[in-house]
matplotlib code that plots the C-alpha trace (Angstrom):
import matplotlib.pyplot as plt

x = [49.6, 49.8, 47.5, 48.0, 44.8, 45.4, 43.1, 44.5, 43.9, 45.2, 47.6, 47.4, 47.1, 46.3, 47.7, 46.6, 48.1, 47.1, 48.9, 50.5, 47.6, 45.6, 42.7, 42.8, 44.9, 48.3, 49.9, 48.5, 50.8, 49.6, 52.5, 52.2, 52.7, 50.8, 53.3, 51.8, 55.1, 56.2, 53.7, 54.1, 57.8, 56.9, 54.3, 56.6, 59.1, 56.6, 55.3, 59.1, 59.9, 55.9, 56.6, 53.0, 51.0, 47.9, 47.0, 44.0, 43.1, 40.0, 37.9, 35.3, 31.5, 28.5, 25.2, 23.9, 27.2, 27.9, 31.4, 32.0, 33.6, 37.3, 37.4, 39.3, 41.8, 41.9, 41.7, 45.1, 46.9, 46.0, 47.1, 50.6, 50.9, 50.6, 53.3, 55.5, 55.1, 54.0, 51.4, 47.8, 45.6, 42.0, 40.0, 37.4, 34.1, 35.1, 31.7, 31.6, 34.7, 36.3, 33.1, 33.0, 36.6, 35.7, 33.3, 35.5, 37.9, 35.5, 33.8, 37.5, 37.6, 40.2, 39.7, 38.7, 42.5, 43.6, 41.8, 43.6, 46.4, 45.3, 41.8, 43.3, 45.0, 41.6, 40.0, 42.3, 41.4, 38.2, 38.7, 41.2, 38.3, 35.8, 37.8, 39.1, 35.4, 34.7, 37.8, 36.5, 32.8, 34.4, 36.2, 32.9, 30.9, 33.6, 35.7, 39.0, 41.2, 44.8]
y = [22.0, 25.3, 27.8, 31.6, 33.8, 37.4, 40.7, 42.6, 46.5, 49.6, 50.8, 47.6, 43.8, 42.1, 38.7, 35.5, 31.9, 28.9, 26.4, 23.5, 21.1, 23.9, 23.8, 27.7, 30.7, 30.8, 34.1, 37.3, 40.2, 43.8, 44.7, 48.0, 49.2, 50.4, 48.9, 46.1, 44.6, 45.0, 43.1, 40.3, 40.6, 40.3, 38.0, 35.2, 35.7, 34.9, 31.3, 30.6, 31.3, 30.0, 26.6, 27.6, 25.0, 27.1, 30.3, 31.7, 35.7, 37.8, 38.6, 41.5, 40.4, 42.2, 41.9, 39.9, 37.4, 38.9, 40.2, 43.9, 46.6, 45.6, 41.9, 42.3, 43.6, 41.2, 38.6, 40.3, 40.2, 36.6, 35.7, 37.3, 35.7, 32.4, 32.7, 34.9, 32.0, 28.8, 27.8, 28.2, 30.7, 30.3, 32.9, 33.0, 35.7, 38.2, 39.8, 41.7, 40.8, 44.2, 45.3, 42.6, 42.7, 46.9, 44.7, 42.7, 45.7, 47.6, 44.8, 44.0, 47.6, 49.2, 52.8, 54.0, 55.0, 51.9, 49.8, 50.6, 48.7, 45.9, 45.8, 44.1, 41.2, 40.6, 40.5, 38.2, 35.8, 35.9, 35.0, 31.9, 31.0, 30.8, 28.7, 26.3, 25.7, 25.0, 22.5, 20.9, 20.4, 19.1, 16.6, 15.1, 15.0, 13.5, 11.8, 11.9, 12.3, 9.9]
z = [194.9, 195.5, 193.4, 192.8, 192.3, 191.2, 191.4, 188.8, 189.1, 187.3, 190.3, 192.6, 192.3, 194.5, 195.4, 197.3, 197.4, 198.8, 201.3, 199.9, 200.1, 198.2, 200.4, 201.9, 201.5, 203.2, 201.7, 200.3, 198.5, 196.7, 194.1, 193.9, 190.2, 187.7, 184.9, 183.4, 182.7, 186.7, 187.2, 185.5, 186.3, 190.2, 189.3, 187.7, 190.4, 193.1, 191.1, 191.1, 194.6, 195.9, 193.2, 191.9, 190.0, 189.1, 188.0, 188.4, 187.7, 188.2, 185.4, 185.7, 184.7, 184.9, 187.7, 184.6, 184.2, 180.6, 180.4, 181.7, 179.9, 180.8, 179.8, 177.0, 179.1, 181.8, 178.8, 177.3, 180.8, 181.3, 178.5, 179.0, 182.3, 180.5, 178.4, 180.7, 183.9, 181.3, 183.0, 182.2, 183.4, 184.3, 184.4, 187.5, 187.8, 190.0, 190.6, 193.8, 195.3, 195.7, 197.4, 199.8, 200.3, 201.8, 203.5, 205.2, 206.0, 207.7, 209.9, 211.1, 212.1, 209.6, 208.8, 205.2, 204.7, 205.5, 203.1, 199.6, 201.2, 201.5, 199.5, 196.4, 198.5, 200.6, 197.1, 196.0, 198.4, 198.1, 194.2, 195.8, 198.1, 195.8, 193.2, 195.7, 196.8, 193.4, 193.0, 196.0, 194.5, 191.4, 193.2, 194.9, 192.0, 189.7, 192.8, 192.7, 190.1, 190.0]

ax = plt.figure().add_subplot(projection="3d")
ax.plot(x, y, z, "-o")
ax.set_aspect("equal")
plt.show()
């Protein structure tokens, strides 16, 4: 099963999928548009071509886990997703991922210019990561599922 997570932005979003066995991330993308509908456009071609099963998309919380200033919007674009791809859209806590994803960048030794490139796509697996942990947990505590 392959699962898409997306780091929605205002000029970038970034873009992570998982291997077929959903178990770790095995392509990223940044679509580079600040056109909500682009997005979505280039979004719904890449769960045709990838055969996506699951959609997941990062929402912005606060420190404090209550929702931050731009959830509504997040909420809107999820919800547009689901009925432009048909799938549904789970919405994952995205709390420092953009930070650690500069993190990441910098440790690997990429310059400060080179990070917008691909800061949205590094964040966006980091979201994947951290769901398909969480799959994985489920799976031990409730075994698996037929």
């Amino acid at each position: 099963m392959r699962i898409m997570a997306i780091d929605y932005g205002d000029a970038r979003t970034g873009v992570a999928i998982s291997d077929l066995t959903g178990t770790m991330t095995g392509f990223t993308a940044v679509i580079q548009s600040r056109r909500e509908e682009e997005v979505l456009s280039q979004l719904v071609q890449l769960i045709s071509q990838r055969q996506i099963e699951e959609l997941v998309v990062g929402f912005p919380r606060n420190m404090d886990g209550s929702e931050g200033p731009r959830a509504e919007l997040y909420r809107s674009f999820a919800q547009k997703l689901e009925e432009a791809s048909g799938l549904p859209v789970r919405l994952w806590d995205e709390r420092r991922t953009t930070i650690e994803a500069h993190n990441i960048l910098h440790e690997s030794g990429k310059r400060m210019k080179a990070h917008k490139k691909n800061v949205d796509a590094v964040a966006a697996s980091l979201i994947l990561e951290g769901y398909l942990i969480r799959k994985r947990m489920e799976t031990v505590e409730n075994g698996p599922q037929d």
